[in-house]
PLY file of the C-alpha trace (Angstrom):
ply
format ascii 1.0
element vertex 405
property float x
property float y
property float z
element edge 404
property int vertex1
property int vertex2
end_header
-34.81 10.88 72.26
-31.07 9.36 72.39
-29.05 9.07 69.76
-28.51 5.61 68.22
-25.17 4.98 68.73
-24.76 1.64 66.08
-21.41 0.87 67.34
-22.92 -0.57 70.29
-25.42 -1.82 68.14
-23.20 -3.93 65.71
-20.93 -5.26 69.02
-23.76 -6.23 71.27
-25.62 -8.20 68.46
-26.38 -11.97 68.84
-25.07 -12.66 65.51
-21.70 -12.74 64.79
-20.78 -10.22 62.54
-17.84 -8.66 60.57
-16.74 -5.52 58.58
-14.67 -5.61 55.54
-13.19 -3.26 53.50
-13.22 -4.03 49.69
-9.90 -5.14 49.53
-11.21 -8.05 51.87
-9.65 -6.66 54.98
-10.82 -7.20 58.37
-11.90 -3.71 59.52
-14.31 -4.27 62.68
-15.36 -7.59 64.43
-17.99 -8.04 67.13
-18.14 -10.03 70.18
-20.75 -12.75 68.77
-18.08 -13.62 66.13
-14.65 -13.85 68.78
-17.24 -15.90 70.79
-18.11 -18.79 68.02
-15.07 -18.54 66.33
-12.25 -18.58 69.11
-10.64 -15.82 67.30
-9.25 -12.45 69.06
-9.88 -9.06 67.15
-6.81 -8.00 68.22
-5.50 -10.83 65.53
-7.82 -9.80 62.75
-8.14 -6.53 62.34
-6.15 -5.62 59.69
-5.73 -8.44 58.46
-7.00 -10.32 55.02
-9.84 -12.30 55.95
-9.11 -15.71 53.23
-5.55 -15.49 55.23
-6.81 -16.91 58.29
-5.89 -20.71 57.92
-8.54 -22.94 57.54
-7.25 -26.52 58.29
-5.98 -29.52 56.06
-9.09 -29.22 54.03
-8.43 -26.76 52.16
-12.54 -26.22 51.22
-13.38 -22.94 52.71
-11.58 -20.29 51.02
-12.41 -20.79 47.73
-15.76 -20.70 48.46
-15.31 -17.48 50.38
-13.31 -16.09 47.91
-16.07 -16.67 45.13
-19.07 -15.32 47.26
-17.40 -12.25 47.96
-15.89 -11.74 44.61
-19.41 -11.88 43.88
-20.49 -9.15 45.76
-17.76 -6.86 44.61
-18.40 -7.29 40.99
-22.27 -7.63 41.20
-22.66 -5.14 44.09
-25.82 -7.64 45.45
-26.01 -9.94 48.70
-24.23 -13.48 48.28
-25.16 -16.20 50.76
-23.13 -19.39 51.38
-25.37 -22.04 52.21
-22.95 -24.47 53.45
-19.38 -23.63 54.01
-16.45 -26.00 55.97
-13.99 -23.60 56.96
-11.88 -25.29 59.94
-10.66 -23.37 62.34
-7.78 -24.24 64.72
-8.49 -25.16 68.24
-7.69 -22.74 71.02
-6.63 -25.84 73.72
-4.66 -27.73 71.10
-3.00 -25.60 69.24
-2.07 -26.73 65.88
-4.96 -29.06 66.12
-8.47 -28.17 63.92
-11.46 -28.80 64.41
-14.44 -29.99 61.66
-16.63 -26.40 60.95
-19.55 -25.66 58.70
-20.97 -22.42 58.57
-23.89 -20.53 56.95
-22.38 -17.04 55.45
-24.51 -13.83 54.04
-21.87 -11.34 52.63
-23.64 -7.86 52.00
-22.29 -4.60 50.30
-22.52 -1.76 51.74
-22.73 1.12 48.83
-22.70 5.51 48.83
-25.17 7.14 47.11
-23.27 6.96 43.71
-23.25 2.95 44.27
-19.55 2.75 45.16
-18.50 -0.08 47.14
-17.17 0.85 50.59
-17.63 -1.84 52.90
-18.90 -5.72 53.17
-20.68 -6.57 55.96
-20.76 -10.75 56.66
-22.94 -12.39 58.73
-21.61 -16.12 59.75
-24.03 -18.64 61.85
-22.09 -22.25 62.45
-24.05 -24.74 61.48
-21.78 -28.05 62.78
-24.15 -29.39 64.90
-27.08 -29.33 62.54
-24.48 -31.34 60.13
-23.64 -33.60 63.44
-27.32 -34.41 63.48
-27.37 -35.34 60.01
-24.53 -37.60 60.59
-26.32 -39.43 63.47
-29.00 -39.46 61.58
-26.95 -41.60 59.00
-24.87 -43.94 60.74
-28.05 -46.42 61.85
-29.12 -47.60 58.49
-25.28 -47.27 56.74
-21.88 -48.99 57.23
-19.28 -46.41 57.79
-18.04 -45.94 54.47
-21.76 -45.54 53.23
-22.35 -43.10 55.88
-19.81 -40.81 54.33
-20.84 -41.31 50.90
-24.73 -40.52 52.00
-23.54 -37.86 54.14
-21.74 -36.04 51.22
-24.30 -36.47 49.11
-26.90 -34.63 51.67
-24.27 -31.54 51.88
-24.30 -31.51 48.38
-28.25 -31.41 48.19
-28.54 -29.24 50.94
-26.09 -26.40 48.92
-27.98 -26.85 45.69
-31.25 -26.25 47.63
-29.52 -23.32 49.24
-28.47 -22.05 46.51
-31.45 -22.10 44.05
-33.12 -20.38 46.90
-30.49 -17.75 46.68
-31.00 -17.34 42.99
-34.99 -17.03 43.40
-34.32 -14.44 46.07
-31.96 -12.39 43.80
-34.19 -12.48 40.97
-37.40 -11.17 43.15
-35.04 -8.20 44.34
-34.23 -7.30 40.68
-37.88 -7.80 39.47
-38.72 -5.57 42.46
-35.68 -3.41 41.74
-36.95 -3.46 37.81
-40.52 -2.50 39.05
-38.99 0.37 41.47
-37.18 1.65 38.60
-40.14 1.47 36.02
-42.59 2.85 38.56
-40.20 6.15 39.02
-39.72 6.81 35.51
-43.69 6.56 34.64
-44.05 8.69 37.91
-41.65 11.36 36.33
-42.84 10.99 32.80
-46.20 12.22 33.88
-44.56 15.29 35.74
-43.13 16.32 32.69
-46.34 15.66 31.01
-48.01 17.54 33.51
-45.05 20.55 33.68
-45.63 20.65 29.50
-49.66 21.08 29.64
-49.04 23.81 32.18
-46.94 25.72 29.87
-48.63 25.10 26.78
-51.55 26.19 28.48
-49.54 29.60 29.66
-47.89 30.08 26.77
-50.90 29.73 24.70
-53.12 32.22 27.02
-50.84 35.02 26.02
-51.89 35.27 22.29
-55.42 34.05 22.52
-55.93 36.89 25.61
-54.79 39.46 23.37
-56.74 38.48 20.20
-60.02 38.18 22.74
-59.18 41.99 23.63
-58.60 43.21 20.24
-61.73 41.66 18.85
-63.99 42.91 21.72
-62.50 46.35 21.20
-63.06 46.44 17.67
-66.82 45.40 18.55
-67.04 48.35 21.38
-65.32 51.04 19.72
-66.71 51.28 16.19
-64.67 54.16 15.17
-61.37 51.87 16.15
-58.87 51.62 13.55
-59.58 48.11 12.30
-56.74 47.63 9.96
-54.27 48.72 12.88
-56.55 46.01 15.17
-56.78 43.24 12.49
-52.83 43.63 12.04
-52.31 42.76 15.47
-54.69 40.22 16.19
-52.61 38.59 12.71
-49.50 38.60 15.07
-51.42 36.73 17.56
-53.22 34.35 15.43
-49.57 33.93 13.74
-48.03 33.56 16.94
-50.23 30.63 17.62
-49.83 29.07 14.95
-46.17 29.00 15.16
-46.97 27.45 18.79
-48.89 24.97 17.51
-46.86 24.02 14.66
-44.06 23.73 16.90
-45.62 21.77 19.58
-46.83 18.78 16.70
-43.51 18.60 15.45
-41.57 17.78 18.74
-44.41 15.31 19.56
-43.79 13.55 15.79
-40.13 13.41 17.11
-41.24 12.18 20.57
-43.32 9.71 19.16
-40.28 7.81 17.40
-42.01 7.34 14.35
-39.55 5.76 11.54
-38.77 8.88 9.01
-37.14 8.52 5.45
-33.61 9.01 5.68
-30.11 9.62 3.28
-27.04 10.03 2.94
-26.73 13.68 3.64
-23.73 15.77 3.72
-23.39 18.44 6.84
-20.93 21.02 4.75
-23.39 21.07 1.50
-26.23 21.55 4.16
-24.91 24.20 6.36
-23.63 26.08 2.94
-26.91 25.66 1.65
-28.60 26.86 4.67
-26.29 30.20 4.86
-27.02 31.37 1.15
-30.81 31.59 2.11
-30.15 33.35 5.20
-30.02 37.12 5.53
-26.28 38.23 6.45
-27.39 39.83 9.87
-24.30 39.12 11.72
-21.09 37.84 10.17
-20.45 34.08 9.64
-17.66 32.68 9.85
-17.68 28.80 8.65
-14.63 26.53 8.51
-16.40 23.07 7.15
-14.67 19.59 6.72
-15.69 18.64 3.09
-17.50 15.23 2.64
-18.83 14.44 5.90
-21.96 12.65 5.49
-24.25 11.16 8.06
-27.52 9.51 7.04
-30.96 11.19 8.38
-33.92 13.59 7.03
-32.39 16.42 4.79
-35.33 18.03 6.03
-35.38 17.67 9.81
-31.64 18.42 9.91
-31.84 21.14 7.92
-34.21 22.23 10.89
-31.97 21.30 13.39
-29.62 23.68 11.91
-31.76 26.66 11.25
-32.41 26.22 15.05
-29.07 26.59 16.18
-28.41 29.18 13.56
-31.44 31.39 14.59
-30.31 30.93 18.31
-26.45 32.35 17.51
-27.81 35.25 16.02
-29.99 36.26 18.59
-27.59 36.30 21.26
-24.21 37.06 18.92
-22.53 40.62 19.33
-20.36 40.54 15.93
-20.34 37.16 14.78
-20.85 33.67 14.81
-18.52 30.60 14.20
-19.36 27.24 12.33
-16.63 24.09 12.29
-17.61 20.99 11.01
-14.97 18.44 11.91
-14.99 14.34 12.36
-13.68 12.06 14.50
-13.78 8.50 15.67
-16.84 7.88 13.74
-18.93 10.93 14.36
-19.77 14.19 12.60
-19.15 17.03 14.93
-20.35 20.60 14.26
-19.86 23.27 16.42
-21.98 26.43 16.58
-19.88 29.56 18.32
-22.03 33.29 18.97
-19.79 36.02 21.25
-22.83 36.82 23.13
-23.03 36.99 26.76
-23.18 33.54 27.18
-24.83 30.82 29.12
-24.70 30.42 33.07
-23.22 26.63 33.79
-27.05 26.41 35.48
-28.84 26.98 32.90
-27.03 24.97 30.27
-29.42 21.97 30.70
-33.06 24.17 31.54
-32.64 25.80 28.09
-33.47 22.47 26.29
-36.51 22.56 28.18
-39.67 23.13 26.56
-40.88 27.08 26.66
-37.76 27.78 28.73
-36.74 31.06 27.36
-34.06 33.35 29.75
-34.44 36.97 29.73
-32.32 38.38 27.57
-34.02 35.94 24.65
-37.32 37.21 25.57
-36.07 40.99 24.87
-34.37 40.18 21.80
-37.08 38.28 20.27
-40.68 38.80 22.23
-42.18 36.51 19.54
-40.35 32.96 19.90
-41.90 30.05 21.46
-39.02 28.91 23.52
-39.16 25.15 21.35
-36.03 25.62 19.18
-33.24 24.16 21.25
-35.89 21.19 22.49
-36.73 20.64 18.74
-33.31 20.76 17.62
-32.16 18.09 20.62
-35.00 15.63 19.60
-33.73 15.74 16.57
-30.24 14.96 17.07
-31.49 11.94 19.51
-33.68 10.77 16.61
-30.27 10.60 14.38
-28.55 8.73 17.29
-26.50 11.63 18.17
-26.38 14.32 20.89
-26.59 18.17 21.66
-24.75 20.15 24.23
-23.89 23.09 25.46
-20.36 23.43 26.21
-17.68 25.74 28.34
-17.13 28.73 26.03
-15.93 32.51 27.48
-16.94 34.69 25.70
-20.13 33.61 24.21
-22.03 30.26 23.95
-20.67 27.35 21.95
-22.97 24.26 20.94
-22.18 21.04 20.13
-23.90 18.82 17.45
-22.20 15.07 17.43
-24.09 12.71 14.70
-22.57 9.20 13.78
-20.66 9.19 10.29
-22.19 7.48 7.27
-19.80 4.99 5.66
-20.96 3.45 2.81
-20.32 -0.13 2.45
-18.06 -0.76 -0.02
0 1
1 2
2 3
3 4
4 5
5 6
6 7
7 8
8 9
9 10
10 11
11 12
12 13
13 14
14 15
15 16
16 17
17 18
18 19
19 20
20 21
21 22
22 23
23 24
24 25
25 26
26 27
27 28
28 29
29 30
30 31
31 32
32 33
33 34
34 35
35 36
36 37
37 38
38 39
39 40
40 41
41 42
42 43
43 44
44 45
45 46
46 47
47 48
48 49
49 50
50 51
51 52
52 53
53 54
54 55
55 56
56 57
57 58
58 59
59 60
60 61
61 62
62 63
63 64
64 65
65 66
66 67
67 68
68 69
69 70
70 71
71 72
72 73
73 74
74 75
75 76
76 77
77 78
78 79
79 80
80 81
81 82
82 83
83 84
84 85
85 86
86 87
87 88
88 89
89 90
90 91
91 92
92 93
93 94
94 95
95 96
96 97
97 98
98 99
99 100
100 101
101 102
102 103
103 104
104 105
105 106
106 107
107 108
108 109
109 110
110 111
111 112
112 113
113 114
114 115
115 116
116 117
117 118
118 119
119 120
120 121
121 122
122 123
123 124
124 125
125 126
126 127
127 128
128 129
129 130
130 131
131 132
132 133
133 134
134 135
135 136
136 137
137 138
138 139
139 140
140 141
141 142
142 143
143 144
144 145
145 146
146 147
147 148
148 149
149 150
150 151
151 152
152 153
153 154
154 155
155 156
156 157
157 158
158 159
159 160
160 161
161 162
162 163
163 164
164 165
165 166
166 167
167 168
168 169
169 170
170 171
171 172
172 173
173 174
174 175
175 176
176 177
177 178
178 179
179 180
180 181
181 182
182 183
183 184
184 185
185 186
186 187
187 188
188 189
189 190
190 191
191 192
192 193
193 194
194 195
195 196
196 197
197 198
198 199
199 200
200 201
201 202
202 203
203 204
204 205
205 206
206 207
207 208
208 209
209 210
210 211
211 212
212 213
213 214
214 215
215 216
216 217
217 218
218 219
219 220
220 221
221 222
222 223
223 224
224 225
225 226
226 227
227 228
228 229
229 230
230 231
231 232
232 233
233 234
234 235
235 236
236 237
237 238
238 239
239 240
240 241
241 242
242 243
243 244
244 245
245 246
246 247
247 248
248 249
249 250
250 251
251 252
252 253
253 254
254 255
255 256
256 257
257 258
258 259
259 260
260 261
261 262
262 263
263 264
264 265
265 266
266 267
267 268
268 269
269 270
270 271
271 272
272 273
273 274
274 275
275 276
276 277
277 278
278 279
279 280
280 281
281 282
282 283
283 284
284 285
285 286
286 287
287 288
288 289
289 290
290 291
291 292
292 293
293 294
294 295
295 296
296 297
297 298
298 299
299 300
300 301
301 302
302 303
303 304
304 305
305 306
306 307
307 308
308 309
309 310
310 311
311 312
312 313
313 314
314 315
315 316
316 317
317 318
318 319
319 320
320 321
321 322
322 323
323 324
324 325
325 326
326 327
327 328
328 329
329 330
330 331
331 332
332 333
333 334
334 335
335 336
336 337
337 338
338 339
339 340
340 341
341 342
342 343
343 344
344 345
345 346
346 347
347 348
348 349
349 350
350 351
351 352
352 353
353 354
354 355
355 356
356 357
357 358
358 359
359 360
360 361
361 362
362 363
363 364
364 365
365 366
366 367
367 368
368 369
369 370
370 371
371 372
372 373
373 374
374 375
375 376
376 377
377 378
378 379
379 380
380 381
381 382
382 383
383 384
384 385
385 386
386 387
387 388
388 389
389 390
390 391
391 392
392 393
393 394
394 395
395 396
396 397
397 398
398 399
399 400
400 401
401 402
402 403
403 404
């Protein structure tokens, strides 16, 4: 099959047609529109498009000028019901003639919804307003004629344009809808995505307390306090599971929690005297910097982040609590072997858990960093991973509470 070669397309087509960069530029013409208009690409391209001289009337840039300033601010289709834009005529130069057109002026975006081009589509519609004239003059005196006449251009743009309007609101209903449909459609992969690996990460535990049980119930001489200890593990291992699972669906759910004024250096001091002093810590922590939330659910968050550090940290980890321009910003710094820039966004996935974390700790139910995100987003705030050689360096950034004074 041949190639469609739209070049040929745009110059052979019946409708005359132009290209426009977004500075308003003439940047390709077709035949159709040197053919209505008298004009010679040769002229135009090049050329601003409003600087072609419309006649003693003065009427039709402006109106030009508004539609397509439209289009580059709204990035949507602008039509031009009814436009007068004279144009000079070819055998009497200096001389112009009366024109009306109808004008659709349409963006043409990339992927990332930059403007490059406008693409305007221009019908003249003079002798339909000739008609109307005609139509006139019987029942009207010539001044009358002129008055009624102006007043049926001005209906006939109103009607034009509320029609406009009712078309641009259908396209961003439908756009709305599009946009709705997609994100229910990817909610319920994720839904999906989670039941599959609760459902795999649950098998694991409940598959090896099945096989302990039944060979405690073959094997009567077993060693049952060596079999009960393990199926503990499992049943523990569950639990923890479970227990994680309900809390990041409370979080998910959006449920209002208690909150308070709660200050990040008392918290992460607090939180380090009750920890065991595995690896070093190293803490440099702006005093008084409060942000409001659950004392409980941050002190989570933290214990999260802390847990992770020392899991992947060679000989220590690095806390700095800092502010600015309104937020609370603490900063969580292990000199493990890092993160890959790929993976910085899968680990806040749920049961996402990279290799050397499954070594390190065979137990852990790959929830933390998910549970600790949720619950910066329900304190407004955000979690990140950030460039850090060596090592792995995450962000915490919670809006400042200021109490009023």
């Amino acid at each position: 099959m041949a190639e469609i070669d739209f070049g040929l397309i745009f110059e052979a087509s019946p409708t005359a047609s132009v290209v426009l960069s977004p500075d308003l530029v003439f940047r390709a013409v077709n035949r159709a529109f040197e053919r209505i208009t008298g004009l010679d690409r040769a002229e135009l391209i090049g050329r601003p498009e409003l600087e072609v001289p419309a006649g003693p009337s003065g009427q039709g840039p402006p109106q030009l000028r508004a539609s397509l300033e439209r289009v580059l601010t709204e990035r949507e289709t602008d039509i031009v019901a009814m436009l007068r834009y004279d144009l000079e005529d070819a055998r009497a130069p200096g001389r112009f003639r009366e024109r009306y057109w109808n004008t659709v002026n349409a963006p043409v975006l990339d992927s990332d919804g930059k403007l490059l081009w406008i693409v305007q589509k221009v019908h003249e519609i003079t002798p339909f307003v000739d008609q109307l004239r005609k139509a006139a003059w019987p029942t009207a005196a010539a001044g009358s004629a002129a008055v009624q006449m102006q007043q049926i251009e001005v209906e006939l743009f109103d009607r034009a344009r509320e029609l406009n309007e009712v078309n641009q609101r259908l396209r961003r209903a439908q756009d709305q809808q599009r946009r709705t449909t997609e994100a229910l459609h990817e909610q319920l992969r994720r839904h999906r995505e989670a039941v599959a690996d609760t459902s795999h990460d649950l098998k694991g535990p409940i598959t090896g307390l099945q096989t302990r049980l039944q060979d405690a119930l073959a094997d009567p001489d077993t060693d049952l306090r060596h079999i009960l200890l393990a199926a503990l593990h499992d049943a523990e291992r569950l639990g923890d599971i479970v227990s994680d699972l309900l809390e990041l669906a409370e979080l998910e759910s959006g449920n209002p929690t208690e909150t308070e004024p709660v200050d990040l250096a008392d918290l992460v001091e607090t939180e380090l005297a009750h920890r065991p002093a595995a690896i070093p810590v190293i803490a440099h922590l702006r005093p008084h910097t409060v942000v409001k939330g659950s004392p409980v659910r941050l002190a989570r968050l933290l214990d999260n982040l802390l847990s992770n550090a020392e899991r992947h940290a060679r000989t220590r980890i690095e806390i700095i609590l800092t502010a600015d321009d309104g937020s609370a910003i603490l900063q969580i710094t292990d000199d493990g072997p890092g993160i890959p820039a790929a993976e910085r966004h899968t680990v806040f996935e749920r049961f996402h858990r990279r290799p050397d974390a499954r070594r390190k700790d065979p137990a852990g139910t790959g929830l933390g960093l998910p549970i600790a995100r949720q619950i910066a987003h329900t304190h407004h705030g955000t979690l990140h991973i950030a460039e850090h050689t060596p090592g792995t360096c995450i962000i915490l950034r919670l809006p400042q509470h200021r109490p009023k004074p």
